[in-house]
C-alpha positions as CSV (number, residue, x, y, z in Angstrom):
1,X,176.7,8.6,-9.3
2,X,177.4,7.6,-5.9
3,X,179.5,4.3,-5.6
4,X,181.3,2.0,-3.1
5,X,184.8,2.3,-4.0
6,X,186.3,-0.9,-5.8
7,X,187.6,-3.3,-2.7
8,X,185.1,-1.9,-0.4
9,X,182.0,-3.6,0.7
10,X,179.2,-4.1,3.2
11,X,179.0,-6.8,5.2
12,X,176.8,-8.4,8.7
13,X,179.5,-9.3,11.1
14,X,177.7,-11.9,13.9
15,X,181.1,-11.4,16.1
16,X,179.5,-7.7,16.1
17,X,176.1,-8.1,15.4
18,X,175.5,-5.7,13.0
19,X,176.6,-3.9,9.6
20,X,180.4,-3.2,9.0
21,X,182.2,-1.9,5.8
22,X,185.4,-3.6,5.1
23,X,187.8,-2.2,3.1
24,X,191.6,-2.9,2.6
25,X,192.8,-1.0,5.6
26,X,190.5,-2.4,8.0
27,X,186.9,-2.1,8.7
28,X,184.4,-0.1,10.0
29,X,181.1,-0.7,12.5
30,X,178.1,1.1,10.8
31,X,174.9,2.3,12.8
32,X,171.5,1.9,11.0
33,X,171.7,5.1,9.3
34,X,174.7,4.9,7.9
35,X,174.0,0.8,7.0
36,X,170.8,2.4,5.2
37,X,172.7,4.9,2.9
38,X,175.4,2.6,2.2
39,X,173.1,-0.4,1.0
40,X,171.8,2.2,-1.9
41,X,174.6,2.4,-3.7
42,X,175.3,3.0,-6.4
43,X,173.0,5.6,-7.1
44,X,172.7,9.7,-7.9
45,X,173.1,11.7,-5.2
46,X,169.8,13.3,-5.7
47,X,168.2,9.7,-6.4
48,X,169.6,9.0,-2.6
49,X,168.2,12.4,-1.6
50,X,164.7,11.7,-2.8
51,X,164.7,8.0,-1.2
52,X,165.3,8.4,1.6
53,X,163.3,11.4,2.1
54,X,160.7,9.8,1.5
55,X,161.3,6.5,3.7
56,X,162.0,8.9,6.3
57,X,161.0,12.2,5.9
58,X,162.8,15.2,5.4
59,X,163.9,15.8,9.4
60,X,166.5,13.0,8.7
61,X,168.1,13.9,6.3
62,X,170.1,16.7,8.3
63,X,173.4,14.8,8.2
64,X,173.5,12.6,4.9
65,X,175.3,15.1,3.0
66,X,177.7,15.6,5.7
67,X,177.9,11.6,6.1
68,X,178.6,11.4,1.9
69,X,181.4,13.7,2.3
70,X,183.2,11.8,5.2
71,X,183.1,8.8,3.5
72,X,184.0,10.4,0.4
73,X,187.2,11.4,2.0
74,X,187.8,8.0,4.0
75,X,188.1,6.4,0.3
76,X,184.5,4.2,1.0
77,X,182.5,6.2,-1.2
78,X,183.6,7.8,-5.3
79,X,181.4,10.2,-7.0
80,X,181.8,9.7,-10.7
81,X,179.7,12.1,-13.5
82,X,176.2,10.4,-14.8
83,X,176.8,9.2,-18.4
84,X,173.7,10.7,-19.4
């Protein structure tokens, strides 16, 4: 399962007029895509996968994994096991 990591959150920011994640060492603007991913949380990566596959289709989907990782490694994002 996909999660925000504990302290980290989404927020609309009017001063910037969009989506932002704020997290203890600062924040972050989001665009739409990323806003989009984000707000699903928490979920299984293949859950996320199949959503937004089919909200969108499958031609934009050519970054998400890519996207996941980064904000793995920025701290935003853990990946924990499913307790199934």
């Amino acid at each position: 399962m996909l999660y925000l990591k504990r302290g980290v959150r989404l927020q609309y920011d009017k001063l910037h007029r969009g989506a932002i994640l704020l997290f203890p060492e600062g924040l972050v603007e989001l665009n739409a895509p990323a806003h989009e991913v984000l707000r699903r949380l928490p979920k299984a990566r293949s859950d996320l996968h199949r959503d937004l596959r089919v909200h969108y289709g499958t031609e934009q989907l050519d970054g998400l994994d890519d996207f996941l990782e980064h904000a793995r490694a920025s701290k935003w994002v853990v990946e924990e096991p499913r307790g199934d």
